[in-house]
C-alpha positions as CSV (number, residue, x, y, z in Angstrom):
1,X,23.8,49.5,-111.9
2,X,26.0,52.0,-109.8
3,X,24.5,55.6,-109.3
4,X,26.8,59.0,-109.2
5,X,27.8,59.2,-106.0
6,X,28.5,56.1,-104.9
7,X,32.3,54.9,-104.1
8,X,33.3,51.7,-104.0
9,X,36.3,49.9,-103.2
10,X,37.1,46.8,-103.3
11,X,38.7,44.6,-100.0
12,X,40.4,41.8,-100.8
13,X,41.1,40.0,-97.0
14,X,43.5,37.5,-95.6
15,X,42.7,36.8,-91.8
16,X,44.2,34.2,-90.2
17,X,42.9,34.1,-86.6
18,X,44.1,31.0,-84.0
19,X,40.9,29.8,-84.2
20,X,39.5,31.0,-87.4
21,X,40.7,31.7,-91.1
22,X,39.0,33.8,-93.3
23,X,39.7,33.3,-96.8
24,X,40.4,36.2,-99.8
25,X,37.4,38.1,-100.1
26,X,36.2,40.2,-102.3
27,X,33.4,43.1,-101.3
28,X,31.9,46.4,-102.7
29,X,31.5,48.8,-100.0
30,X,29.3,52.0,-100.6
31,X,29.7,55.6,-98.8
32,X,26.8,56.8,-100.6
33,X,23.3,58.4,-98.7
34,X,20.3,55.7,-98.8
35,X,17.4,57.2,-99.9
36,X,14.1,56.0,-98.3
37,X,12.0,53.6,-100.6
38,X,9.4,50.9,-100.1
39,X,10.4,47.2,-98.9
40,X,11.0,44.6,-101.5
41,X,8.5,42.4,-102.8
42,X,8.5,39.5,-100.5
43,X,9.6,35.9,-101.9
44,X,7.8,32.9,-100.9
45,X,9.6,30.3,-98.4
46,X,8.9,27.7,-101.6
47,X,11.0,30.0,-103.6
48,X,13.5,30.9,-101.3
49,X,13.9,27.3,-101.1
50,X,14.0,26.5,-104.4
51,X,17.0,29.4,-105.6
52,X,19.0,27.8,-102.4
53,X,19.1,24.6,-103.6
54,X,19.8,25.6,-107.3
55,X,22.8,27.6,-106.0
56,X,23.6,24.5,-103.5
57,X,23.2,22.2,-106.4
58,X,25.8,24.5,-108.7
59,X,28.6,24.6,-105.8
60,X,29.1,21.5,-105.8
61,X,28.7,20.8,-109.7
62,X,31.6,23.0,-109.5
63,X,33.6,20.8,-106.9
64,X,32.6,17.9,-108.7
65,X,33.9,19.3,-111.2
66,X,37.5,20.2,-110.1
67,X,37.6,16.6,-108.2
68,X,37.0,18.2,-104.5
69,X,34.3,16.6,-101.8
70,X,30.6,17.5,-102.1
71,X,29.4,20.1,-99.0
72,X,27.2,19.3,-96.8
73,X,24.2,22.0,-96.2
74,X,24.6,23.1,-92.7
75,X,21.4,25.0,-90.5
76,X,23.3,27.0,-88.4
77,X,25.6,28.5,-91.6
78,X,22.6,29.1,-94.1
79,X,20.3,30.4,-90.5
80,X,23.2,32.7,-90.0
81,X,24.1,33.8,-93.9
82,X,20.1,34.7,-94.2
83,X,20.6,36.8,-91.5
84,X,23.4,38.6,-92.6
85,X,22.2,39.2,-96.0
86,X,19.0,40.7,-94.2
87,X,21.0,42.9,-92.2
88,X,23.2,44.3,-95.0
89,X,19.5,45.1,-96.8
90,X,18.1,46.7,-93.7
91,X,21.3,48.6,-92.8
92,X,21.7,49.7,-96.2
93,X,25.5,48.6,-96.4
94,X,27.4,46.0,-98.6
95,X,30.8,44.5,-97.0
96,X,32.4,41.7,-95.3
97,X,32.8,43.9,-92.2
98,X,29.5,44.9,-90.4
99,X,29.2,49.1,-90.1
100,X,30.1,48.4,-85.8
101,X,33.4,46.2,-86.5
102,X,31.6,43.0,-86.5
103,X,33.4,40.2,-88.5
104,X,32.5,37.0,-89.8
105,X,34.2,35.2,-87.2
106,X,31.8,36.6,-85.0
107,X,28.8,36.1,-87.1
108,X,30.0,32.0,-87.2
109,X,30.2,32.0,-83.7
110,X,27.2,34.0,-83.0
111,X,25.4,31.3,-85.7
112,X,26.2,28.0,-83.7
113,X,27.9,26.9,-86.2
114,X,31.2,26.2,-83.6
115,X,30.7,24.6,-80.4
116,X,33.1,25.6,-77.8
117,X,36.8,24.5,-78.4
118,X,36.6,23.2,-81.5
119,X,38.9,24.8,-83.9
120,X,37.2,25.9,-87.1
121,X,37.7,27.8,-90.4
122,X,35.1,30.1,-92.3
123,X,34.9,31.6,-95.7
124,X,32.3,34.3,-96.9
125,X,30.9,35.0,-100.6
126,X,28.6,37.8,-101.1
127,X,27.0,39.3,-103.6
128,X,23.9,41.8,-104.7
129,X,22.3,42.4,-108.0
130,X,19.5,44.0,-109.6
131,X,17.7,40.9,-111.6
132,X,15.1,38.7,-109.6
133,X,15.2,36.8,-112.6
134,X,17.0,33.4,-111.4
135,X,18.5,34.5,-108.5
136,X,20.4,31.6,-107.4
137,X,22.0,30.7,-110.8
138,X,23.0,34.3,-111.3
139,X,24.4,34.5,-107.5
140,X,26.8,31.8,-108.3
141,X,27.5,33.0,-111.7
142,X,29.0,35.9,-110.5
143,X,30.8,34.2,-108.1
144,X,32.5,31.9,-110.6
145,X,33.4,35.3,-112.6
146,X,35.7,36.3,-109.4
147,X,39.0,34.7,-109.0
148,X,39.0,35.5,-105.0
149,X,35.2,34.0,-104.7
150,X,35.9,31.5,-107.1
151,X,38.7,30.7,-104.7
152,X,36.7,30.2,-101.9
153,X,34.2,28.3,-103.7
154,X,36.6,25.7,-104.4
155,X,38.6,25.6,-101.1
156,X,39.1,21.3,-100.4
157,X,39.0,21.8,-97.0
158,X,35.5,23.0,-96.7
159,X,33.4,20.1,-95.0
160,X,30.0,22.6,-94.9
161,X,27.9,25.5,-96.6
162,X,25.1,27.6,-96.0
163,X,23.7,30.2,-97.9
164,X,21.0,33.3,-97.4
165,X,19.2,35.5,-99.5
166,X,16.6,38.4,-99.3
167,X,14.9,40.7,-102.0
168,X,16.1,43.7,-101.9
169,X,19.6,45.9,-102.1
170,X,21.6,47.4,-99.5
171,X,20.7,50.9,-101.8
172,X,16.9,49.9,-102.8
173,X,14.5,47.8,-103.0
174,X,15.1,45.8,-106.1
175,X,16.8,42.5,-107.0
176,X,18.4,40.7,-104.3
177,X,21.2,39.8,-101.8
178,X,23.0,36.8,-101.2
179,X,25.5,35.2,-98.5
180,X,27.1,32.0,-98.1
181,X,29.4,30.7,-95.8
182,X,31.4,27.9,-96.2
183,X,33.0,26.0,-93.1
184,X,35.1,23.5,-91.8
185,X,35.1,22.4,-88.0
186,X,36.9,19.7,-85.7
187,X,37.7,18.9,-81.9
């Protein structure tokens, strides 16, 4: 639920990078004050595994679906997503660009997802809500509800995924937020 005083608009991205491509995006991004309120509940690393794989498990029932290859779950890419949904909780801000400038090229690179002078393509889905209540089903169905993440769910080139989630808002302490990165990399 939006409060009075938030504004939000909504990026939709096309970067195309030598290296890197970074596909259309879509992203909420608040101006709004955070107030100061308790940490989430924490999740336990059972269930943190167990919503990953249900929203691994639905990505590619979806690219099954529409006759594309199945992903493979990569380390480095979930390792990094976690980390960025934790940071966009801690930071208290919600976008595809990081408050300093920093991008998700350098967020892939800075994962190890890349080794040097391989060529490589990334894509970024994010989303927060204010249910626990299934998290990883309702993370991808809101995704599937967006043409541009929809888009990127269902890109054929992508080889990987990785995905990252943390109780908690970028504006509060309930519900939870969710990244996944989706890659592709070659010599």
């Amino acid at each position: 639920m939006y409060t009075a005083g938030m504004r939000f608009k909504v990026l939709l991205s096309l970067g195309i990078i030598t290296i890197c491509a970074a596909h259309p995006l879509v992203a909420w991004e608040s101006q709004a004050a955070t107030p100061t309120l308790p940490p989430p509940t924490p999740v336990s690393a059972q269930e943190q595994t167990k919503q990953l794989n249900i929203l691994y498990s639905q990505v590619n029932q979806l690219r099954r679906k529409h006759h594309l290859p199945q992903l493979k779950v990569n380390r480095s890419l979930a390792n990094g997503a976690r980390a960025y949904s934790q940071k966009m909780v801690r930071v208290h801000f919600f976008s595809h660009t990081e408050p300093g400038g920093g991008t998700l090229e350098r967020r892939v690179v800075r994962s190890g997802y890349v080794p040097k002078g391989w060529i490589w393509a990334a894509g970024e889905n994010l989303v927060w809500m204010g249910s626990q209540a299934q998290p990883g089903q309702h993370a991808f169905q809101m995704w599937l509800k967006s043409p541009h993440h929809l888009e990127n769910m269902l890109i054929r080139e992508w080889v990987h995924m990785g995905a990252g989630w943390v109780p908690g808002n970028p504006w509060g302490n309930l519900g939870s937020t969710w990244t996944i990165w989706f890659g592709e990399r070659f010599r």
